[in-house]
C-alpha positions in Angstrom: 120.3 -73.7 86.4 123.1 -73.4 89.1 121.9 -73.9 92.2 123.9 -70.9 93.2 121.2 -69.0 91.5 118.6 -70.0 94.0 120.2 -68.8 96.4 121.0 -65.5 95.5 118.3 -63.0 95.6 116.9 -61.4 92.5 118.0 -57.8 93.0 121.7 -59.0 93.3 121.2 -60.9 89.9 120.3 -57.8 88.9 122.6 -55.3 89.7 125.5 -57.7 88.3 123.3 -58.0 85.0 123.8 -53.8 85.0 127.4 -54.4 85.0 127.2 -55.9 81.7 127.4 -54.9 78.1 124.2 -54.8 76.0 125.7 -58.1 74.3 126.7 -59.6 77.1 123.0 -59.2 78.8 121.1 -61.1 75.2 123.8 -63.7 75.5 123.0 -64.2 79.4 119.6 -64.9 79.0 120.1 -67.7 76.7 121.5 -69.7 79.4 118.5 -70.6 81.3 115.0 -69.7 81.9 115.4 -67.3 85.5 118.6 -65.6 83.9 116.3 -65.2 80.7 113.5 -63.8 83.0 115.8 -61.1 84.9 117.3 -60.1 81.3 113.9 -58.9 80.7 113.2 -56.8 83.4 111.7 -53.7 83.2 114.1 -52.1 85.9 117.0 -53.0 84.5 116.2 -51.2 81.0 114.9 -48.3 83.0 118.2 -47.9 85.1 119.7 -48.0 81.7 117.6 -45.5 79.7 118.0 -43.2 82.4 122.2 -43.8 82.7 121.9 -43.0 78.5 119.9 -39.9 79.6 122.3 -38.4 82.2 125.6 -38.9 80.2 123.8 -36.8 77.7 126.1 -37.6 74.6 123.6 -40.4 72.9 120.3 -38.5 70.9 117.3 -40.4 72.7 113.3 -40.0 71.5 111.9 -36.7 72.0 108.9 -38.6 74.4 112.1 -40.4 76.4 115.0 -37.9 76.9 113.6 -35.9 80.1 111.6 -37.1 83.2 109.1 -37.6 84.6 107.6 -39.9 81.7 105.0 -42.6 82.9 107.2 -46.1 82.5 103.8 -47.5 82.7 102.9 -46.9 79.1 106.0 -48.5 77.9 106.8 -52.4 77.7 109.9 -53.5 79.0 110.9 -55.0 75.4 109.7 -51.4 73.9 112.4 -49.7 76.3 114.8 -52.6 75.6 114.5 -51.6 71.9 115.2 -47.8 72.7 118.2 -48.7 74.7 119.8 -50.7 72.1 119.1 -48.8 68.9 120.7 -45.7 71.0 123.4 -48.0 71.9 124.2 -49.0 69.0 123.9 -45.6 66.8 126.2 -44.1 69.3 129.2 -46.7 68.6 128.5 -46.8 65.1 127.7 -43.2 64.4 131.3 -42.0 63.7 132.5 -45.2 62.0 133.2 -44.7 58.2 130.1 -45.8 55.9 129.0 -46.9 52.6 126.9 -45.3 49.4 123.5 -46.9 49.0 121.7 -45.7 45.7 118.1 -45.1 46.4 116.7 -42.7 43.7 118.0 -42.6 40.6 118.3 -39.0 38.7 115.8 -38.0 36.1 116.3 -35.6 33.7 114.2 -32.3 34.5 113.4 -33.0 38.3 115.7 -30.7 40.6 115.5 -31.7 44.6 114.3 -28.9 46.8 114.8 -30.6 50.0 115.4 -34.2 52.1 113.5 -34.8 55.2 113.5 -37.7 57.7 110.9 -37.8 59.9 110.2 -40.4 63.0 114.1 -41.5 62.0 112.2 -44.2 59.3 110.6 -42.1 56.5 112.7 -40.0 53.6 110.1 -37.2 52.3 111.7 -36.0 49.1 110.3 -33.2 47.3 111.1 -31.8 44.0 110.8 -28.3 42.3 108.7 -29.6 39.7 105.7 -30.3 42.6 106.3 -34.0 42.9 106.8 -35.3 46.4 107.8 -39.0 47.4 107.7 -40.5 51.0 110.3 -43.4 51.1 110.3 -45.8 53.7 114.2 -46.2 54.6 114.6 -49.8 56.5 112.9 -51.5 53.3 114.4 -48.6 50.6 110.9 -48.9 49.0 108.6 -46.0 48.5 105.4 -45.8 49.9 103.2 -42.6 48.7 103.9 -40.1 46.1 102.5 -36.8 44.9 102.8 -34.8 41.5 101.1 -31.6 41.4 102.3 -31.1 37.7 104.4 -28.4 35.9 105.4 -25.0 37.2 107.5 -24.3 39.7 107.2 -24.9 43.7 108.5 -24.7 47.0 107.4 -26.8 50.3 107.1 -26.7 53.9 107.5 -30.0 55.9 107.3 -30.4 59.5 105.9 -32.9 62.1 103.0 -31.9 64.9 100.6 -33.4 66.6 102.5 -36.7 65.8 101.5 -36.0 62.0 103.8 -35.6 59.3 102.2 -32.5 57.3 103.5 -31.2 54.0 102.5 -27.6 52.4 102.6 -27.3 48.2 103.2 -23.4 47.5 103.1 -22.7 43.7 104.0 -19.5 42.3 100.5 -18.9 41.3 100.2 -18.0 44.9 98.2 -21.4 45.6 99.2 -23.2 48.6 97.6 -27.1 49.4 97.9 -28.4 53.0 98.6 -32.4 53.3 99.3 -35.2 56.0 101.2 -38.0 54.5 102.0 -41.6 55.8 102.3 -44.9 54.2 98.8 -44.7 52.5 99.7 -41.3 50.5 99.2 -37.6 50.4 95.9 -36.5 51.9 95.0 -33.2 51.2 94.1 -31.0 54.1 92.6 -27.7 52.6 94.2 -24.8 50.1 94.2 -21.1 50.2 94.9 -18.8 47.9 97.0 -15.4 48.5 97.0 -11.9 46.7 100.9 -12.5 46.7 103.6 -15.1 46.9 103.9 -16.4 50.2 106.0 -19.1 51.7 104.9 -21.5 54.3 107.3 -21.4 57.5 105.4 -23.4 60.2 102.4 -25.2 60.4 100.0 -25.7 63.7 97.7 -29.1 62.9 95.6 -28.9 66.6 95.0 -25.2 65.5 94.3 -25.9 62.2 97.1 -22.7 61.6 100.0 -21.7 59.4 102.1 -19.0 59.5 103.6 -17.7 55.7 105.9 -15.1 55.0 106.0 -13.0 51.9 108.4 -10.2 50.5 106.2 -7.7 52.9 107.7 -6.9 56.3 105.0 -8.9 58.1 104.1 -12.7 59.5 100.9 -14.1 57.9 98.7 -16.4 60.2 95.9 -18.4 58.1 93.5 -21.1 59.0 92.8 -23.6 56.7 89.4 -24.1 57.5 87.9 -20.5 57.2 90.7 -18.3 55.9 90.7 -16.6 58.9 93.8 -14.3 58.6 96.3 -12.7 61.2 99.5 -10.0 60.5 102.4 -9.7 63.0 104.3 -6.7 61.7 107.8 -6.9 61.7 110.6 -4.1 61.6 112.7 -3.6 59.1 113.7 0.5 59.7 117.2 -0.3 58.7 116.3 -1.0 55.1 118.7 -3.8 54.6 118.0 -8.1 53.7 116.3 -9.3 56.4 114.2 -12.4 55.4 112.2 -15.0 57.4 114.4 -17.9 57.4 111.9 -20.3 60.3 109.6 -19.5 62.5 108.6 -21.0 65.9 105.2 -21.7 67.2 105.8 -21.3 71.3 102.8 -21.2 73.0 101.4 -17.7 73.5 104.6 -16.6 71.3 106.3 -16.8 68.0 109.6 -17.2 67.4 111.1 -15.7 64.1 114.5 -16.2 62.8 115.6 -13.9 60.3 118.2 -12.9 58.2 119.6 -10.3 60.5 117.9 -11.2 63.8 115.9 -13.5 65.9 113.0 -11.8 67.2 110.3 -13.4 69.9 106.7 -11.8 69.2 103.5 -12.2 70.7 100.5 -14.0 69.4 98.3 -12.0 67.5 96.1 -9.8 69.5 98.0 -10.6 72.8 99.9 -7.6 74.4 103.3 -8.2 75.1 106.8 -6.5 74.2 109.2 -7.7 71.2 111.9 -9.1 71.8 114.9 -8.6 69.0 118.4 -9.7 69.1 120.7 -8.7 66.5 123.5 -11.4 64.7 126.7 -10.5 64.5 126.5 -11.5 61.0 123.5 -12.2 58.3 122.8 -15.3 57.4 122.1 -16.4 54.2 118.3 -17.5 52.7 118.9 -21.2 52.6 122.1 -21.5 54.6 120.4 -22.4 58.6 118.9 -25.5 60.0 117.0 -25.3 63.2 116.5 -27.7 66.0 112.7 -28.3 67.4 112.2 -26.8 70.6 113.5 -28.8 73.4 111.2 -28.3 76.8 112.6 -27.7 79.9 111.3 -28.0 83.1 110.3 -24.7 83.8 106.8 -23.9 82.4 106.9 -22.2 78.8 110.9 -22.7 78.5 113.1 -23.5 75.4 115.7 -24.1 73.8 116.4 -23.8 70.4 119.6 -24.5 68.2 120.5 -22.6 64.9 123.1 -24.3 62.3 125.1 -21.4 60.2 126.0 -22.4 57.1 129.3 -19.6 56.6 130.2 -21.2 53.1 133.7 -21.9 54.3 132.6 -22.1 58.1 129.4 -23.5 60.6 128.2 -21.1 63.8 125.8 -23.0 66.6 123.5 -20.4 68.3 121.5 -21.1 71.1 117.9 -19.3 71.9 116.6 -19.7 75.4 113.1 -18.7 75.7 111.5 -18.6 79.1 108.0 -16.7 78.7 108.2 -13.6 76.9 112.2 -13.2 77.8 114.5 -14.3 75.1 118.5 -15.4 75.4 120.9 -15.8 72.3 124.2 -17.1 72.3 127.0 -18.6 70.2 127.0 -22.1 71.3 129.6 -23.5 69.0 131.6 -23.5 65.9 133.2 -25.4 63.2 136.1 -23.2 61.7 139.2 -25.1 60.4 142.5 -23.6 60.4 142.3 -24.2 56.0 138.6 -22.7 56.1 139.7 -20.0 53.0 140.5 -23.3 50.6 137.3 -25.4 51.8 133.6 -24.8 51.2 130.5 -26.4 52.6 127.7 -27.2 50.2 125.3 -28.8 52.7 124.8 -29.5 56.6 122.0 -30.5 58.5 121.2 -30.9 62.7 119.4 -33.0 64.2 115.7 -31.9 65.5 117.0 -32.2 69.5 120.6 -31.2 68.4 122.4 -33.8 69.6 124.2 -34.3 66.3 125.4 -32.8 63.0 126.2 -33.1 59.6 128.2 -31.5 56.7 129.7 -31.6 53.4 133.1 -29.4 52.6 135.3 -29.3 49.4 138.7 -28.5 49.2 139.1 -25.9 46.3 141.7 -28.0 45.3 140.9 -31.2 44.9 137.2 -33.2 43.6 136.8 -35.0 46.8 133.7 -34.0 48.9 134.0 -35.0 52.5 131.2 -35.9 54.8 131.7 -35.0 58.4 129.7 -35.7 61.2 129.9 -34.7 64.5 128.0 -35.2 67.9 127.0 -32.4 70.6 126.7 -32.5 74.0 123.1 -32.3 75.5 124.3 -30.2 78.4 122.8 -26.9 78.4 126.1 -25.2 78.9 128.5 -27.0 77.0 130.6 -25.6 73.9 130.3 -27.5 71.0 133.9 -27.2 69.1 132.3 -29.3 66.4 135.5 -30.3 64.2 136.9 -31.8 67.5 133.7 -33.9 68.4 133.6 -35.3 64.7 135.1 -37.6 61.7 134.6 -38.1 58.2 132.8 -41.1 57.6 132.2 -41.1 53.5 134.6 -39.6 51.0 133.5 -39.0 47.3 135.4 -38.3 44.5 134.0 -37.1 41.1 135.2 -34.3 38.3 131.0 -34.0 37.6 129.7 -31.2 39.1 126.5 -33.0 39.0 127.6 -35.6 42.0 127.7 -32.4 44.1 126.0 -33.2 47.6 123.6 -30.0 47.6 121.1 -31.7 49.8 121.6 -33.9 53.4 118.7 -34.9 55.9 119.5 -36.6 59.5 118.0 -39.1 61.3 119.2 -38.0 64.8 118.2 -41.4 66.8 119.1 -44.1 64.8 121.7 -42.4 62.5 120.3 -43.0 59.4 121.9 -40.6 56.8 120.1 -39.4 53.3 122.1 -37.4 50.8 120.7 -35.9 47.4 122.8 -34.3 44.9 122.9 -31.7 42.0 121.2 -34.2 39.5 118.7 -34.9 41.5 119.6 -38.8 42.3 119.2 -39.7 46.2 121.2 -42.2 48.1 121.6 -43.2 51.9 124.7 -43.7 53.8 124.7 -46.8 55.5 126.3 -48.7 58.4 126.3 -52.2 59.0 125.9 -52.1 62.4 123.4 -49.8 62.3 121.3 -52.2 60.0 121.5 -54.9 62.6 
């Protein structure tokens, strides 16, 4: 060690340490054992989660991306770990990346839908009732499920820090499940006197809300069939179907067709609050963001991805109480949007970054563009400016069509399924360091 170093005080050692780059810093502390010490302090992280946190531009875990949170509960390498993986996603997110097969297609088994959940596990379910949880880092899966023949559509969300999956058949049957690495445990069924479709689930409350072809939200427990209805308008007589719904406390947030509506929880007065789109969106066409907290007791914000066919539309929902805000946030409309479609997008659950596909009508490249949005609550996201196309595929098969895309907002990871049903990742090297 230089004896320079002794005589400088710690804190100074430090703040030139925050002057340097993430590399620079594990380099430092292979030099000797006080420089290796100071690398590893928990301060110096901290000073640089929270300069990640005010720029606002880098997706951060949901438990880290607002104060207060108690530092005390984290290790100084657990933060380190943080720092760098949202480091290094954020200078490696719009570089151009590479095909990884992961699933190969099988004849008969259509995909329904890709989800990434905790940014390490790929749930993958199929129309057919099978369900596969992959884990992405090893590309090995982990759990699967097959409920057999006939025809089914799913539900997947996380709460309570559980990844839970609902099974609706059209026999009107719906089964409940939590799945990790050791499988598919089931949860509990019910049966309904029509088709119903599972839009949100609450696992402390043992609740989930379904919607069915009647103008009304369904709330069921699991454990007693205990039912609730929350009528909904529909005076105007025109296509205005659940799309997602919400679970906000003492409130429920629906987005539909037509409009985004805040009602109350059953059996709680309160008014309804409806605002009306300036144009419908379509039944599988939105993805929507979790609700981000604020600081303000019972405050949100929640982000809506449009899927136009040839066009994207951000809308934000502020809802503080029983009071309810939307606005266009954002937009992705290229000048050549009459010759281009988009056949799949996705947003990440905090909305700090998107993804989609678009064809020229033209030519049989598909392009995959992503993009990254700003965190500040009164930014406008011009989304075509903020992004790049990382991947470029080129087939005459309409069976390579990307009809499916999931996002794993803080570390970037990237799934893809397409018309045949085979599922690959797109992949970064520096990511995977």
């Amino acid at each position: 060690m230089s004896p320079l170093l002794d005589v400088l005080p710690s804190e100074l050692l430090l703040l030139i340490i925050s002057l340097l780059s993430i590399a620079d810093t594990q380099n430092l502390r292979q030099t000797c054992r006080t420089l290796s010490q100071l690398t590893r302090d928990k301060s110096l992280w901290l000073a640089r989660l929270d300069h990640i946190r005010q720029r606002g531009d880098t997706p951060l875990p949901p438990h880290l991306c607002h104060p207060p949170f108690d530092a005390a509960e984290f290790s100084s390498r657990a933060i380190e770990s943080v720092v760098i993986l949202a480091t290094r996603s954020a200078d490696s997110w719009l570089r151009p990346r590479e095909m990884v097969p992961l699933i190969p297609a099988v004849h008969g088994q259509v995909i329904a839908g890709l989800e990434i959940f905790l940014d390490k596990w790929l749930l993958v379910v199929y129309l057919s009732g099978r369900a596969q949880l992959w884990d992405m880092a090893n590309r090995d899966s982990v759990a699967t499920l097959d409920l057999g023949h006939g025809a089914w559509s799913y539900f997947g969300c996380l709460t309570s820090g559980k990844i839970m999956l609902a099974m609706s058949s059209v026999e009107t049957e719906t089964f409940l499940y939590t799945v990790d690495s050791t499988g598919f445990t089931l949860l509990g069924s019910f049966r309904c006197a029509e088709d119903r479709t599972v839009r949100a689930i609450d696992a402390e409350r043992h609740l989930v809300v379904c919607h069915s072809a009647t103008p009304e939200l369904s709330v069921i427990c699991w454990d007693d069939q205990a039912k609730w209805t929350i009528p909904l308008d529909d005076t105007e007589e025109m296509y205005n179907n659940v799309l997602a719904v919400h679970l906000l406390g003492s409130h429920i947030l629906a987005i539909r067709a037509r409009t985004v509506e805040l009602h109350p929880w059953p059996q709680v007065p309160s008014l309804v609050m409806v605002h009306r789109l300036p144009s419908a969106l379509g039944p599988a066409s939105i993805c929507v963001s979790d609700p981000i907290p604020s600081s303000a007791d019972n405050s949100y914000t929640i982000f809506i991805l449009s899927n136009g066919i040839n066009h994207l539309s951000l809308y934000k929902v502020l809802v503080s109480g029983g009071t309810m805000d939307v606005s266009l946030a954002g937009a992705m409309r290229p000048d050549n949007s009459k010759h281009l479609f988009i056949s799949a997008h996705a947003l990440g659950l905090r909305a700090g970054r998107a993804m989609w596909v678009e064809r020229q009508r033209s030519t049989i490249a598909r392009r995959v563009n992503l993009c990254t949005l700003s965190q500040r609550r009164e930014a406008w996201h011009e989304m075509a400016a903020n992004g790049a196309v990382v991947f470029t595929l080129a087939s005459y098969d309409l069976r390579d069509d990307l009809t499916h895309c999931a996002l794993a907002e803080v570390s970037g990871r990237i799934a893809f399924g397409n018309r045949a049903g085979a599922v690959f990742l797109l992949e970064n090297k520096r990511l995977q360091g």
